[in-house]
N, C-alpha and C positions, 0 to 999 in steps of 0.2 A: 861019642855021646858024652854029655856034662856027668863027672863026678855029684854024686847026691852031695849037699850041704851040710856042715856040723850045724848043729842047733845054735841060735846066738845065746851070750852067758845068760843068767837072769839077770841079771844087774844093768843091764842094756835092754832098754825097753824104747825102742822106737826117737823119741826126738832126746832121751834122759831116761832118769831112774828115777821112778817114781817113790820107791822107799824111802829114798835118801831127801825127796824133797818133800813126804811128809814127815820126815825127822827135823826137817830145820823149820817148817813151818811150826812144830810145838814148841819147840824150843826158841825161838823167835817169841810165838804168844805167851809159853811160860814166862821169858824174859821180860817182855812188857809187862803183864801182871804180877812180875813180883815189885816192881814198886822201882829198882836200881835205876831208871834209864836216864833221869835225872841229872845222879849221879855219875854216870858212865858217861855223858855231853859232859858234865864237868871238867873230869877228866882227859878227855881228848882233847880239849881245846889248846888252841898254842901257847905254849909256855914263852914264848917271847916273841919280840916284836918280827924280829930275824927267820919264826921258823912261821908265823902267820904270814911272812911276804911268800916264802917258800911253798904255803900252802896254797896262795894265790897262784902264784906261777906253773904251780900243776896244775889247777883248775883249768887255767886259759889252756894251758899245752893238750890238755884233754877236749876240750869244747871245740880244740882247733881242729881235732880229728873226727869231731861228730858231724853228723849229719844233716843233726838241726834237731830245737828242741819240741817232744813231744806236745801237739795242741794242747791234750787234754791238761798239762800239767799249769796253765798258765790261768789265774784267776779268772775266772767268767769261764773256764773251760767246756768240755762237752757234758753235755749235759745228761744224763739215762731216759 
């Protein structure tokens, strides 16, 4: 006969964790609404011309492993 099962942890809820990803969703909308995101684009952006080519080059490196880009995200997309 099968051994009964331990219980799985709580933190493991099926596809994720659902705590952890109402934590980032406030914390995402706090962050929007305090006003910084502006500032934080600022910031990120490349500080030279050498590390915005770099930046491009992982873009493409990445887009070459995708699968293809989401419809909905393309102007005109789907519509609700």
């Amino acid at each position: 006969m099968n051994e009964p099962q331990e219980p799985k942890s709580p933190d493991i809820q099926g596809e994720g964790n659902y705590e952890a990803t109402r934590r980032y969703d406030k914390a995402t909308t706090d962050f929007v609404k305090s006003g910084k995101v502006d500032e934080a684009a600022r910031n990120a952006r490349p500080q030279s011309e050498a590390e915005a080519e770099e930046m491009r080059k992982a873009e493409q490196e990445g887009k070459s492993h995708a699968k293809g880009e989401d419809p909905a995200l393309r102007k005109g997309g789907a519509s609700k």
